[in-house]
C-alpha atoms as a printed R data frame, in Angstrom:
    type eleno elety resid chain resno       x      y       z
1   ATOM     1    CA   UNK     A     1 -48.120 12.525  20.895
2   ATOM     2    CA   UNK     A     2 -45.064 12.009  18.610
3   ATOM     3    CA   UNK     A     3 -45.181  9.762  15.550
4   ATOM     4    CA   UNK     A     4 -41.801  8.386  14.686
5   ATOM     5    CA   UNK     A     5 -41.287  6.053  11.066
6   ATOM     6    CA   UNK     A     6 -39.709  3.219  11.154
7   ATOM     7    CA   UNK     A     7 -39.237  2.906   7.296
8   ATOM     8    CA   UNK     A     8 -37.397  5.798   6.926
9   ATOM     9    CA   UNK     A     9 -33.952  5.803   5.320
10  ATOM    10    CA   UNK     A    10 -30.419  7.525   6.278
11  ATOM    11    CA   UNK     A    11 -30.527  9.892   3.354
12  ATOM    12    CA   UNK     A    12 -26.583 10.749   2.327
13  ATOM    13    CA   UNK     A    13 -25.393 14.160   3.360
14  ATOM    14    CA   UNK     A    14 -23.262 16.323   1.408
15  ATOM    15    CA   UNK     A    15 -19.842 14.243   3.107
16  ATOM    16    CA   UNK     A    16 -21.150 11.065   2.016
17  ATOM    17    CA   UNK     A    17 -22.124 10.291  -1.529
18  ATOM    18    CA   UNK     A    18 -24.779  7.644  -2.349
19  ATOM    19    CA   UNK     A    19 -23.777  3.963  -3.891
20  ATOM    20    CA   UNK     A    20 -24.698  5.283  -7.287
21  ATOM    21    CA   UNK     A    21 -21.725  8.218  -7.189
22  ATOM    22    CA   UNK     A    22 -19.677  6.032  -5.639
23  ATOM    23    CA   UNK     A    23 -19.589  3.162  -8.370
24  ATOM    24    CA   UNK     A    24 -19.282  5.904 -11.185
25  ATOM    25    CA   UNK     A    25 -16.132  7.321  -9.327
26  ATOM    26    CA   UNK     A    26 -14.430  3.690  -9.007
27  ATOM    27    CA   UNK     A    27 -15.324  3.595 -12.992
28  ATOM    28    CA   UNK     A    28 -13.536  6.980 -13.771
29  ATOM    29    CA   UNK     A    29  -9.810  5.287 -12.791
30  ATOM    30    CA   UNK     A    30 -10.919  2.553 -15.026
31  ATOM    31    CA   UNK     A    31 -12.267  4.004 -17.987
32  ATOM    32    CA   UNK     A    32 -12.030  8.136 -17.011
33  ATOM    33    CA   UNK     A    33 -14.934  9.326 -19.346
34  ATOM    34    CA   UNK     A    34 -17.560  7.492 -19.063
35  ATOM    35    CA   UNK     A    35 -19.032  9.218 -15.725
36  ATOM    36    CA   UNK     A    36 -19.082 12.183 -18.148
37  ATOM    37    CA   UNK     A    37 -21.663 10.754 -20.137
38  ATOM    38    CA   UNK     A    38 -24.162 10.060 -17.077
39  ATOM    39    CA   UNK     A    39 -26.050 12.481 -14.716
40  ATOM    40    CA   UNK     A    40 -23.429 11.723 -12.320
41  ATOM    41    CA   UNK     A    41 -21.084 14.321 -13.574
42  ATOM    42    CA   UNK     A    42 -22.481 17.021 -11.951
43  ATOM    43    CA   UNK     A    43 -21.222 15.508  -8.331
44  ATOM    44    CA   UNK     A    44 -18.095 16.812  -7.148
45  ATOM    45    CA   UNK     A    45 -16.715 13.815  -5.809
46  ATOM    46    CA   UNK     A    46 -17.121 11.764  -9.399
47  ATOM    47    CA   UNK     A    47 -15.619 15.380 -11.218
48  ATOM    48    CA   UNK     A    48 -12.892 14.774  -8.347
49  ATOM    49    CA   UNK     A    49 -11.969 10.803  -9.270
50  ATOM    50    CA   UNK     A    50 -12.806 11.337 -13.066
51  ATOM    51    CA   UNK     A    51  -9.861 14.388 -12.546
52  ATOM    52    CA   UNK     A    52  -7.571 11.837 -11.277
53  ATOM    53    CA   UNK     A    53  -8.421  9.252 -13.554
54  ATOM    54    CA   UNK     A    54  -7.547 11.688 -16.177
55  ATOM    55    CA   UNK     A    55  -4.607 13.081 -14.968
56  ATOM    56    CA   UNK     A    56  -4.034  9.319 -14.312
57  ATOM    57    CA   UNK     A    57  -4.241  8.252 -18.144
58  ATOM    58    CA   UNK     A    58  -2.278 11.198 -19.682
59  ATOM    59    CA   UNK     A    59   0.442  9.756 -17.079
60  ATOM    60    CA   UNK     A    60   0.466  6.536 -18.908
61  ATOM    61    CA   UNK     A    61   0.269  8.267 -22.341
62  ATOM    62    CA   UNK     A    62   3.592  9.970 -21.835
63  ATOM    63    CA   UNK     A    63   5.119  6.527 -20.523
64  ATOM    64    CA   UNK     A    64   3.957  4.772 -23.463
65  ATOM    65    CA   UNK     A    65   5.008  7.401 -25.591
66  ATOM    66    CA   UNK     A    66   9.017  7.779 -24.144
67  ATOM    67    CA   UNK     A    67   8.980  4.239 -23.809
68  ATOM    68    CA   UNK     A    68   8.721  3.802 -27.638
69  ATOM    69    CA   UNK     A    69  10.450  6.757 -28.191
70  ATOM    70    CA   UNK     A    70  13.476  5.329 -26.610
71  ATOM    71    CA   UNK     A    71  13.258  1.148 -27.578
72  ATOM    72    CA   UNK     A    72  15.795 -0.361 -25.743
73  ATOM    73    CA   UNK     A    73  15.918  1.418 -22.087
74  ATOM    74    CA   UNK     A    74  12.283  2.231 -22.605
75  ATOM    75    CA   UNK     A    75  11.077 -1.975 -23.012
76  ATOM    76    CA   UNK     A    76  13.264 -2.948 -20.400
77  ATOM    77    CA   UNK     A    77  13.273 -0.183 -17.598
78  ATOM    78    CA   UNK     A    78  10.714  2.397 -18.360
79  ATOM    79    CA   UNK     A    79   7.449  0.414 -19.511
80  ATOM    80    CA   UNK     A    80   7.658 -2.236 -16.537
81  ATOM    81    CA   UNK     A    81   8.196  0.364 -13.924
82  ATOM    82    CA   UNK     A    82   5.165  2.666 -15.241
83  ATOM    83    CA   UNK     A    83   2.992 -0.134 -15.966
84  ATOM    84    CA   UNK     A    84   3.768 -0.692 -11.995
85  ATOM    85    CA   UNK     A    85   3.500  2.591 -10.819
86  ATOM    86    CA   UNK     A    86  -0.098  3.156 -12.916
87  ATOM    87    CA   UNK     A    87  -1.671 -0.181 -11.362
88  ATOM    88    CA   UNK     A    88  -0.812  0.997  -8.156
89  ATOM    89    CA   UNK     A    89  -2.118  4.805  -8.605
90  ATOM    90    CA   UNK     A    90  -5.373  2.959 -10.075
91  ATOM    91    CA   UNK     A    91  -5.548  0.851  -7.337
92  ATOM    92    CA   UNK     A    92  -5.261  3.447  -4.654
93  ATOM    93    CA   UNK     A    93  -7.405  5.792  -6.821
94  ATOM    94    CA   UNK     A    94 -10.282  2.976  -6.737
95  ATOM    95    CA   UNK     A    95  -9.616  2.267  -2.848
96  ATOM    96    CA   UNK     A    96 -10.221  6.136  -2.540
97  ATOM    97    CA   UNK     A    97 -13.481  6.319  -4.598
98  ATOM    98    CA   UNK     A    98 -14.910  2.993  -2.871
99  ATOM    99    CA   UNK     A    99 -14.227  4.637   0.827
100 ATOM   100    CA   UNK     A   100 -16.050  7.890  -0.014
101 ATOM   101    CA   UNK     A   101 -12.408  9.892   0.448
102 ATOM   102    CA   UNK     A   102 -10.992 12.377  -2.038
103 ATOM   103    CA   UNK     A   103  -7.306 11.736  -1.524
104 ATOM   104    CA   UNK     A   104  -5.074 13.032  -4.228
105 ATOM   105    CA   UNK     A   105  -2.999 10.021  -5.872
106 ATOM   106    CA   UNK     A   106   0.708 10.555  -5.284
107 ATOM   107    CA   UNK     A   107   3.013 12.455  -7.443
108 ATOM   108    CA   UNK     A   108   0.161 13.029 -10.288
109 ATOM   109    CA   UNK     A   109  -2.509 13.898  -7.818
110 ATOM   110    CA   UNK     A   110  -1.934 17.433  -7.583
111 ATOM   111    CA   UNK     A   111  -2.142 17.911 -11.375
112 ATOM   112    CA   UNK     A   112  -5.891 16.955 -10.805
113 ATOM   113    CA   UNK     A   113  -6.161 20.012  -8.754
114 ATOM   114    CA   UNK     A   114  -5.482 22.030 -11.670
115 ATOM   115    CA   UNK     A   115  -7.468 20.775 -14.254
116 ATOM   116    CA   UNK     A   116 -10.828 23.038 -14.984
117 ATOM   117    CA   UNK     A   117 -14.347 21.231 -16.002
């Protein structure tokens, strides 16, 4: 006679991180270091997004940075178009983290690959 269980719970496989992972990769595009204060930094899909979220904010550093460095062209051109193009990367970067899919983000995203920790 076979007993089944009827209270028994999908348990998430190695391709499918739980709810917890999943919330502390949407926060690493967000704010990028704070899943590296939790337990949840030793899950390679948070080290993944908080990568991206990184590589993400040292993106917007150099922006801000040539954007003051060079006032006039810098206020009008290059601060609107990177404040764009970093809302959309974070955007996509969250949509990524909330399906459970380690795309890279474009045109920074393979920068992430790089990066050792």
């Amino acid at each position: 006679m076979e007993q089944t269980t009827q209270n028994s719970q999908p348990q998430p496989t190695a391709n499918q991180p739980n709810k917890k992972n999943i919330g502390m990769a949407v926060v690493a595009y967000i704010i990028f270091f704070i899943p590296l204060l939790t337990k949840a930094k030793d899950d390679p899909f948070v080290k993944y997004h908080v990568k991206q979220g990184l590589v993400l904010f040292i993106f917007a550093v150099i922006a801000w940075f040539v954007s003051s460095v060079i006032p006039v062209i810098g206020w009008f051109i290059i601060s609107p178009l990177s404040s764009l193009a970093i809302l959309v990367f974070m955007i996509m970067g969250i949509i990524n983290a909330a399906n459970g899919e380690e795309k890279p983000l474009p045109l920074i995203g393979s920068y992430a690959d790089k990066l050792k920790f």
